[in-house]
N, C-alpha and C positions, 0 to 999 in steps of 0.2 A: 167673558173675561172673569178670571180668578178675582174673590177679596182679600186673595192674602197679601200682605206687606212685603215689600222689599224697602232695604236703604244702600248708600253708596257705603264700599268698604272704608275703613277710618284708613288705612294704610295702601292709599294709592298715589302714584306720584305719574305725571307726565312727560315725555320728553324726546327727543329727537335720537336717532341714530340710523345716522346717513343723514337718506330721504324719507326716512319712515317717521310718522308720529306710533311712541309705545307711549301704551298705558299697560302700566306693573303696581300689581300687589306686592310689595316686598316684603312685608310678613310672609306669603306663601309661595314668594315668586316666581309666580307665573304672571307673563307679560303677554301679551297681544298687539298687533300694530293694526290701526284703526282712523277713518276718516274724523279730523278735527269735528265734526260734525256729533262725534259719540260725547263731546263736553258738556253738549247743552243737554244730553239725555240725563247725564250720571248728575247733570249740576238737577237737577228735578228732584232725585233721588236722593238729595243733601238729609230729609227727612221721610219719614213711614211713609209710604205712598205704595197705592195697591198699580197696577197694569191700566186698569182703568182711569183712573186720577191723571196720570201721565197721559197715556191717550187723549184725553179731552183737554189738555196743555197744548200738545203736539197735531191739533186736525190735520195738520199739513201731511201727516205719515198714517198708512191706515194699522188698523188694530193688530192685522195678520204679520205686519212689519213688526212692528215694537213687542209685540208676542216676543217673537225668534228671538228679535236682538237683546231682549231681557231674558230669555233662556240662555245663553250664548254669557253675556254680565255675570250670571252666575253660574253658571258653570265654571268661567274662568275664575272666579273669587273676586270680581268687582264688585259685584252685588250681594249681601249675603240676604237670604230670608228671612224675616221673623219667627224664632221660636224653636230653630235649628240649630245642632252646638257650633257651626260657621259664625253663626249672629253672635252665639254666646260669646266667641275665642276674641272675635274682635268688640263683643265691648267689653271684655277682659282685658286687651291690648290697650282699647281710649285709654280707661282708668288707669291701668298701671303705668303707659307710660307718656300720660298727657304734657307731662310737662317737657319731656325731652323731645318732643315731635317738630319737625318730620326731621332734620337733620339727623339726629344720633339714631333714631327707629332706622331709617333707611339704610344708614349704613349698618347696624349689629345685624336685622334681619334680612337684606340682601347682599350678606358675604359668608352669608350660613352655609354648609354642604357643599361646598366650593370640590371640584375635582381637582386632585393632585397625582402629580408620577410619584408610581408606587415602586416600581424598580429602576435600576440604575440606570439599566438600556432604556427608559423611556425619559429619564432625567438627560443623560449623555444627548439623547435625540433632540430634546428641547434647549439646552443648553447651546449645540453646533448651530440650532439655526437661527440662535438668537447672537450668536459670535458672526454668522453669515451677515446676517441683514447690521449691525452695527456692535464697533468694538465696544469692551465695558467701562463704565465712567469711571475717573478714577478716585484708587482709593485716598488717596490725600490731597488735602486742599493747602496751596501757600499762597502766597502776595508775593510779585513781583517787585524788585523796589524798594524796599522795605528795609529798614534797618533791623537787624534781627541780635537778638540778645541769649546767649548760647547761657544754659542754665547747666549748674552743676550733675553729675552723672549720679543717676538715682543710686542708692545702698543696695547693699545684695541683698538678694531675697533670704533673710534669716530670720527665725524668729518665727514660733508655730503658724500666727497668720499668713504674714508672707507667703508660708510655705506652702499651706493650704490656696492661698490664690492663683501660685504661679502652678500648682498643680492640676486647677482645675482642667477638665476637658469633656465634652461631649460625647458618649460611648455609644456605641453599636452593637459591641460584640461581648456575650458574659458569659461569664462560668457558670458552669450547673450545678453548683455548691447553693442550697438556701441561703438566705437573707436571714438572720437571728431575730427575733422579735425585740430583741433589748434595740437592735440598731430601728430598726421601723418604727418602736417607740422616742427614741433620739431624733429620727428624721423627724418624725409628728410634731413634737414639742418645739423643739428649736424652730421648726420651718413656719408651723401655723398655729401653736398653743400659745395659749394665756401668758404670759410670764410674771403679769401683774395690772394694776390698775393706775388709770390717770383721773385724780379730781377736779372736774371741769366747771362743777356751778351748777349753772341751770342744767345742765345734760345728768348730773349725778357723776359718777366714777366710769369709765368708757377704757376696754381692753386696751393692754399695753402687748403688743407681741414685738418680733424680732427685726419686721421688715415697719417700712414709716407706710402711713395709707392717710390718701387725705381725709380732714376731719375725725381721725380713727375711726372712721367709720366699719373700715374691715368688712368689704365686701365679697372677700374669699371665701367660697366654702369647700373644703376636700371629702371628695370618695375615695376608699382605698381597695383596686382592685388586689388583692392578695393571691398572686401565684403560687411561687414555693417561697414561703414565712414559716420558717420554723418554729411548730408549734401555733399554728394558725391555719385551719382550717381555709380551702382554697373556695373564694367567693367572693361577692363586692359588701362592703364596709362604710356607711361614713362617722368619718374621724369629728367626737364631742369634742370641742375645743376646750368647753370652761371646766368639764369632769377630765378631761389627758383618758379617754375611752373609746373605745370602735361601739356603733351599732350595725349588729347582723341586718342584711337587709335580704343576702342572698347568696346560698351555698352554691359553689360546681365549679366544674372544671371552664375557665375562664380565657384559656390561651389562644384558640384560636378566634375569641371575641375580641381579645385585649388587640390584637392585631386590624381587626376591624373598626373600632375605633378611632384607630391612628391611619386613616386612611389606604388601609393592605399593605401597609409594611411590614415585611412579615420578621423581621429582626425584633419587632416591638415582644416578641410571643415568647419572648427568651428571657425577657427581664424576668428580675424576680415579684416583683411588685410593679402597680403602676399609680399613678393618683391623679384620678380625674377632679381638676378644678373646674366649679363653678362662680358664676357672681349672681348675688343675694341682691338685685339692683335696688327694691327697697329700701335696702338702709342707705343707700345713696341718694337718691331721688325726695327721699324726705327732707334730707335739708338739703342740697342741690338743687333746686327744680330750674336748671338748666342746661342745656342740649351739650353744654361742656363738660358737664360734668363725667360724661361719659368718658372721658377722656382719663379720668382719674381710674377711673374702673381697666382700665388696659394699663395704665404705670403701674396699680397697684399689683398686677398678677404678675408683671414684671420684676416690680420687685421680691416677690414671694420665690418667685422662683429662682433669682439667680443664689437669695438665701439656700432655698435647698439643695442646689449645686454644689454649693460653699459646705452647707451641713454634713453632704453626702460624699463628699472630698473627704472634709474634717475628718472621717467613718473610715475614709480607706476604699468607698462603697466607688462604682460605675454611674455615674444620672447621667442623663441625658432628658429633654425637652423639646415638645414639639405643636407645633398650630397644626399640623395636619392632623384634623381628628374630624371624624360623621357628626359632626351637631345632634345631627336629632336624632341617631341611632343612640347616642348615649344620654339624650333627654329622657329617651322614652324607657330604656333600660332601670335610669337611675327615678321613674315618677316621676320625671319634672313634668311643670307646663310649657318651659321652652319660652314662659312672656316675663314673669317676675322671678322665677331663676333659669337660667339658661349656661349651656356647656360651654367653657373660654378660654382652656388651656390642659394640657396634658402631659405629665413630668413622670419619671420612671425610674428607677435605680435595680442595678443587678450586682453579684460579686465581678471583679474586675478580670477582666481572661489574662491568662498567667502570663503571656506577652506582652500585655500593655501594661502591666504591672513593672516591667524590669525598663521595657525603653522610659516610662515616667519617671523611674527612679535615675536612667542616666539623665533626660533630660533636665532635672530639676538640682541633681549634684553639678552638671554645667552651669548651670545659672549660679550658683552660691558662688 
């Protein structure tokens, strides 16, 4: 028997599906299904314990058993060894994110790299068999019964905001005309810069930007993949929020990456720009230290981004936004570690294709 150390990974959860008991690391999710019997092993393992230590716990099992089945724990990432960067990652995971555990951990790091339909024909195929097996819920809710009180007909949409709202839309398709860097810096600012300061007391002065984030904490952080930016050099970028600056992180041709990103759509490779968000969960987690908090971190990208929608309207410009995106292909791109920043959303703007330009212009002189 070895004296090296193993312990049980911090990020394992148990549970049923079907008939089977899994046990999942959902930091690295890989799961296995295993007799309730594997609980008293791992519960052993709660602390540094060598193969030997365990063995002499367990008489009942011989040595050659609990061997394998501790090769077998780690290999799957149930068990990490001491001293190894597996040990390291996860007690880099305890600390950063002890206070939101297991709740918020399970959910961010097992809905990571999620497979999505990249073409339409595989969307269509998904969509008919989900129309097969049951019709869609619908999309509005009333009360039956109910006394209802008919409210005056809203204003036309006039007025530069209005007009930028009701023009907003979600694009796909752009012109191969570059993006001007005055507009990329318009988007930058408006969507995710400073605009000013809030004096709070004990916290000091805490950034004022365009979107509310709870506690201003502003746990956004943006990359900006730059395609074709006029007068900007094609590579990835992140955007200094308190200097309105890019730092170079990495020259090259980026289009058929920026497509891999967003899960192989390949329409993504068109835009002119893309801007990979991330969340800073630290500055949440500090004062937060609760599993809910999490929660504020997915409103706040939320609201970040319907601003830049709104921004990139305002501009004249194509955005569009999307959750399908490789997590840890653009962790690993952008140096993250993927545990205290991690990849959360991905928004993109191109010039607008000269068709969609003229039907938005009837659709929105109709609405006036």
């Amino acid at each position: 028997m070895t004296s090296i150390r193993l312990k049980r990974a911090t990020s394992i959860v148990v549970f049923w599906r079907g008939g089977q008991l899994i046990f999942q690391n959902y930091r690295t999710r890989v799961s296995i299904s295993a007799d309730p019997v594997l609980i008293r092993l791992l519960d052993l393992f709660g602390d540094w314990r060598s193969e030997e230590q365990v063995s002499r716990l367990l008489a009942q099992y011989t040595k050659s058993s609990i061997r394998t089945t501790v090769r077998q724990l780690e290999k799957y990432t149930l068990l990490v060894r001491e001293g190894t960067p597996e040990a390291q990652r996860d007690f880099q995971f305890k600390q950063a994110w002890s206070g939101w555990l297991p709740s918020a951990g399970f959910f961010h790091f097992g809905s990571k790299d999620v497979r999505y339909c990249a073409t339409r024909h595989e969307l269509k195929k998904k969509l008919r068999r989900l129309l097969a097996n049951s019709p869609q819920p619908p999309f509005f809710k009333t009360y039956e019964n109910v006394r209802r009180l008919h409210l005056p007909t809203a204003t036309g949409a006039r007025g530069e905001f209005l007009e930028v709202l009701m023009s907003r839309r979600t694009h796909r398709r752009f012109s191969v005309q570059t993006l001007s860097l005055s507009s990329l810096s318009n988007i930058l600012y408006y969507t995710w810069g400073v605009t000013g300061s809030i004096p709070s007391g004990v916290l000091g002065d805490l950034p004022r930007k365009t979107s509310p984030s709870a506690g201003a904490r502003h746990p956004v952080e943006t990359y900006v993949l730059a395609l074709r930016v006029e007068g900007l050099p094609p590579g990835l970028y992140h955007y200094a929020t308190r200097e309105h600056c890019l730092e170079l992180l990495r020259l090259g041709n980026f289009d058929k990456k920026a497509a891999r990103y967003c899960a192989d759509q390949a329409w993504v490779q068109r835009a002119a720009a893309l801007f990979l968000m991330t969340a800073a969960f630290p500055r949440v987690m500090w004062k937060y230290n609760s599993p809910r908090a999490y929660r504020t971190v997915l409103l706040d990208a939320g609201h970040v981004c319907q601003t830049f929608c709104l921004v990139s309207t305002w501009l004249g410009l194509a955005p569009f936004c999307t959750m399908a995106l490789r997590d840890t292909l653009i962790e690993k791109d952008l140096g993250l570690d993927g545990i205290s920043e991690s990849a959360f959303y991905v928004a993109g703007v191109g010039l607008q294709w000269p068709t969609d330009t003229v039907r938005l212009r009837n659709r929105l002189s109709a609405s006036l």
